[in-house]
N, C-alpha and C positions, 0 to 999 in steps of 0.2 A: 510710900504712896506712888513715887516715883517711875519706883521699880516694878508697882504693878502695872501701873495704865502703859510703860512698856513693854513686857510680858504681854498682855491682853493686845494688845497692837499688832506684836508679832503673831502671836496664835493665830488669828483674825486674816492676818494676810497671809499666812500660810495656809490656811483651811480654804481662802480665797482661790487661790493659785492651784491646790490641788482640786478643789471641784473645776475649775475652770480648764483644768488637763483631763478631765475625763468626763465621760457622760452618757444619761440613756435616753432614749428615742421610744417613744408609745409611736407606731404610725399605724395605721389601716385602710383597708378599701372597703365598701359594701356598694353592692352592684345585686342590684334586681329586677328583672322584668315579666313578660311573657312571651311563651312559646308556643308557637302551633305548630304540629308536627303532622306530616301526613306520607302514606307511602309505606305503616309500618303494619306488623303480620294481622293487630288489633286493631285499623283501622287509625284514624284522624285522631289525634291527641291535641287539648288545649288543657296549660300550663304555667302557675308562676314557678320560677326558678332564680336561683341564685347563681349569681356569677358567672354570666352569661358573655358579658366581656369582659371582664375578669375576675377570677376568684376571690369571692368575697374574705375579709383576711384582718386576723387580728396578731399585732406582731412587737417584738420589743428590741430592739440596735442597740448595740453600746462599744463604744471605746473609750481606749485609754491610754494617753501620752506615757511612754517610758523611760522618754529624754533618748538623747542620741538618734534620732529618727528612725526610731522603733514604738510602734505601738499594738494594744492587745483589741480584740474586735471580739463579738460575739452577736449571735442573730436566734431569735425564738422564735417562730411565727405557727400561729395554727388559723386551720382553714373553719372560716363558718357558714351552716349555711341560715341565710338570713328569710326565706320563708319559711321557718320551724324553730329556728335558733338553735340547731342543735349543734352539733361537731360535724365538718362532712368528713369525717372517719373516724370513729366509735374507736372509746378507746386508745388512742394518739391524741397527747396533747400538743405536742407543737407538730405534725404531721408535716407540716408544707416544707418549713425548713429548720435543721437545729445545728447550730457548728459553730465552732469557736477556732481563733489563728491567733497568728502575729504579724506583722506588715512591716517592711523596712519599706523605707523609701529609697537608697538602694540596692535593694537587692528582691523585693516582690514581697509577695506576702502567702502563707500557709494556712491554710485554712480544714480543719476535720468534723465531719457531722456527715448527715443527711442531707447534699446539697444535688443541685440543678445538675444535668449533664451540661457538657460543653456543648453538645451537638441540640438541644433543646435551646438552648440560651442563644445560640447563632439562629435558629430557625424562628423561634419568638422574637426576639429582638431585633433582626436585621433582614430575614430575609420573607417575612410574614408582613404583608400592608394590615394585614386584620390583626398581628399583634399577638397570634395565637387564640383569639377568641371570635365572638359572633357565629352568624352559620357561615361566615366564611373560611374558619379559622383553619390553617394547613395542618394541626391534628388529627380533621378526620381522613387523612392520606396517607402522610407522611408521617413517617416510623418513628414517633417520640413516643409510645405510651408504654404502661409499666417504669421498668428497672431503665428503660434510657430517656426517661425524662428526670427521674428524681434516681441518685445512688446514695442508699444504706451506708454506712462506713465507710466513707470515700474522705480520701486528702486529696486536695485539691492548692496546687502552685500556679500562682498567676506573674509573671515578670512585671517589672518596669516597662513602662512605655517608649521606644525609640524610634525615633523617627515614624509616629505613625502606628507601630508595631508592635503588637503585644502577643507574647505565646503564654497558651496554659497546658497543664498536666493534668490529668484526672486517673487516680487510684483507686477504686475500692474494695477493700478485702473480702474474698465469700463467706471468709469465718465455717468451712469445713471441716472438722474436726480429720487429721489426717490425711489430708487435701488440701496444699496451699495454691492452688490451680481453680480448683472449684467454685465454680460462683464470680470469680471474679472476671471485673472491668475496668478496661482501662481507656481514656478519652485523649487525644492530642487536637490542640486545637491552634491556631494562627491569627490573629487579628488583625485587622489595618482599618481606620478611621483618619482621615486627613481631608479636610475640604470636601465638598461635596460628595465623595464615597466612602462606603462602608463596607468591607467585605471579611467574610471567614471561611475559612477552612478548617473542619473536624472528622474526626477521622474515630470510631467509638468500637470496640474489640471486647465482645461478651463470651466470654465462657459459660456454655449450659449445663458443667455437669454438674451430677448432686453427690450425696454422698451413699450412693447406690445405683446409680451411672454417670457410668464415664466415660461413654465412647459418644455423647452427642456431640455435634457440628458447633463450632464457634460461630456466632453472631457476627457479623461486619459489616459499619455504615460508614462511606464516606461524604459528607456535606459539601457543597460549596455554597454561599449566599451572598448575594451583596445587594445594594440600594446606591441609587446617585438622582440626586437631588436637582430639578432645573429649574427651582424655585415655584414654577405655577405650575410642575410637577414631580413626584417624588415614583422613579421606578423601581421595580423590582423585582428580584430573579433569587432562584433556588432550583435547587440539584441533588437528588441523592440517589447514592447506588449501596443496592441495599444485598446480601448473600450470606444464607446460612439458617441456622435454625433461630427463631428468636430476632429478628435481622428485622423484621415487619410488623410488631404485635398489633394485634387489632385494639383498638378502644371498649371498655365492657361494655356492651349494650345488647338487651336482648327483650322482646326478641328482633332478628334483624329484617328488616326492608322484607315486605309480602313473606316470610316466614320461612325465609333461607337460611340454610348454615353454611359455612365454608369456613375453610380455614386460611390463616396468613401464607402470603406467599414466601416461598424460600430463594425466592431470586425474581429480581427487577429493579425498576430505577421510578425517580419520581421526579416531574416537573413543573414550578410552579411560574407564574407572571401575572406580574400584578401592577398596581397602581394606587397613590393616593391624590388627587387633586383637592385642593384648597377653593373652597366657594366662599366666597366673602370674605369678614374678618375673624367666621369663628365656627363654621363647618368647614365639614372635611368628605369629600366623596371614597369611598374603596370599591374599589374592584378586584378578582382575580380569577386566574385559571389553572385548573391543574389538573395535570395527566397521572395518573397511575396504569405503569409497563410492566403486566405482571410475564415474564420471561420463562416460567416453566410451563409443559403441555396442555395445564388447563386453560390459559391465556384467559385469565380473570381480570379485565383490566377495569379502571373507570377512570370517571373524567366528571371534573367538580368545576362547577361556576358560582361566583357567588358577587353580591354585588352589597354595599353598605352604606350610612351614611351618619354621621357621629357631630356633633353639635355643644359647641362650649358654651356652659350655661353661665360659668363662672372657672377660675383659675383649678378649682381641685371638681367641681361637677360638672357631668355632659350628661346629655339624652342622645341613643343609639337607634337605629334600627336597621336590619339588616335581611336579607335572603340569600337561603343556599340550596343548590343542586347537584346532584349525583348521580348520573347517570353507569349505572352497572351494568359487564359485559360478561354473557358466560357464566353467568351464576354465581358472580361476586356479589355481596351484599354489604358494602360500606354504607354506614349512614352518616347525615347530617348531625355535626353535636355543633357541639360552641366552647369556650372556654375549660367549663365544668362540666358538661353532661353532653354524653358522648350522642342520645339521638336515639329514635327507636325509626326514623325513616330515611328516604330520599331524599326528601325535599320538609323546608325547615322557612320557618318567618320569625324574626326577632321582635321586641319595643320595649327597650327601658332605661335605667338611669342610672348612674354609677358617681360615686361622690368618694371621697381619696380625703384624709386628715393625718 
């Protein structure tokens, strides 16, 4: 009798100990509001839309201790959209993000799926006051859409942190049959975080060709971004110099602004400055500006203002609202999107509410 309720004892804390080494994570966002869009080839658009400031998102994390301070991570996440409920891309289930690593503490950690670029993750993260989203959002400018915002079969090495400073790698294979050239990208990026600044450096290296041409122009972005904080305000700054084919993709939206076409530019740079002031205890004002230098002979340039205001309603919900402008040069036709949905005009107004679990 003994020897059972010993036995049972052991089992017990050992089942204990090993869940308590490893585990999974349900988190999401759902973010909805509406949109009026005006400036586009159809005239005035009003619109609920999802994921407006940011994409609404159903997702599942997990690790797992492997002793030795090594452990195993992996990430599911698919995008929803929440006025229809359906997938926002048919057919992909975890579309947004899929990748599985390992992680030393020290030595970095490894990571292979469907992830983020480096050069999106510095531009949303650090050098974007709108966070990537609203009609503020520096998507509708600057060169994150497509293959350099999300990479296909990509490994991704991220270092330990020292001093401040973290460097990542980004690979991902084109999978061309008889072409190991083809398709592929590759991301270098720098980080530094210490005290009131944040800054990156990414630098992103796309190969256009397929496997039926192969004399297209390599892609090339280089980023710079930072933020510094002066407590009653947070500034910030972004940079990118953009050359090659593929180097500027546009965001899908059609049709564009009074019923333009044009194409991405193969050389220019992009400027952005912004701002987040704190009103009270639980808004938050945005602002920003941004130049788009389109550098070859059709000089398509434009220039985006956008101004915001975000409001915590509680620790995981806020209500948002937001406007953005665009003024296009030379028969450029960038529109106003926001997080999710790239925009059918110039000029763009936000209102709604986004809740995180």
């Amino acid at each position: 009798m003994k020897k059972t309720i010993i036995t049972a004892a052991l089992l017990g804390a050992i089942s204990q100990a090993a869940f308590a080494q490893s585990g999974v994570t349900i988190y999401g966002l759902v973010d909805a509001g509406v949109e009026v869009e005006r400036g586009g080839a159809a005239g005035n658009v009003v619109k609920l839309s999802s994921g407006i400031g940011s994409a609404s998102r159903l997702g599942f994390r997990g690790t797992e201790d492997l002793g030795g301070g090594l452990s195993a991570l992996f990430v599911l996440e698919s995008g929803v959209l929440i006025d229809t409920g359906a997938s926002d891309v048919a057919g992909a289930a975890f579309n947004r993000q899929a990748f599985v690593g390992l992680k030393s503490n020290t030595l970095g950690a490894v990571t292979l799926g469907r992830q983020y670029t480096l050069t999106y993750n510095a531009l949303g993260q650090v050098g974007d006051p709108f966070a990537a989203g609203l009609a503020g959002s520096a998507k509708n400018l600057f060169p994150v859409a497509g293959a350099n915002l999300r990479a296909n079969n990509s490994i991704i090495y991220t270092s330990p942190t020292m001093n401040g400073f973290t460097a990542e790698a980004l690979y991902a294979v084109g999978e061309v049959p008889g072409n190991s050239t083809a398709g592929r990208q590759f991301n270098l990026g720098l980080n530094y975080a210490k005290g009131p600044l944040t800054a990156r450096l990414a630098y992103n290296n796309r190969n256009n060709d397929t496997a039926t041409v192969t004399d297209n122009s390599i892609g090339h972005n280089t980023l710079l971004v930072a933020n510094y904080s002066f407590k009653v305000a947070k500034l910030f700054f972004a940079y990118s110099a953009d050359k090659g084919m593929n180097s500027a993709p546009l965001n899908n939206a059609t049709p564009r602004p009074y019923g333009r076409t044009f194409n991405p530019t193969l050389k220019g740079d992009d400027l952005l400055l912004g701002a987040q002031i704190p009103i009270g205890a639980a808004g938050t004002l945005i602002t920003s500006y941004i130049r788009k230098n389109d550098k070859t002979t059709l000089n398509q340039d434009a220039r985006q203002y956008a101004v915001g205001y975000t409001y915590a309603l509680s620790k995981r919900t806020s209500a948002y609202a937001s406007y953005g402008m665009i003024k296009n040069r030379n028969g450029a036709a960038y529109t106003v999107g926001n997080n999710s949905d790239a925009g059918t005009g110039d000029r763009a107004t936000n209102l709604g509410v986004r809740h995180s679990f």
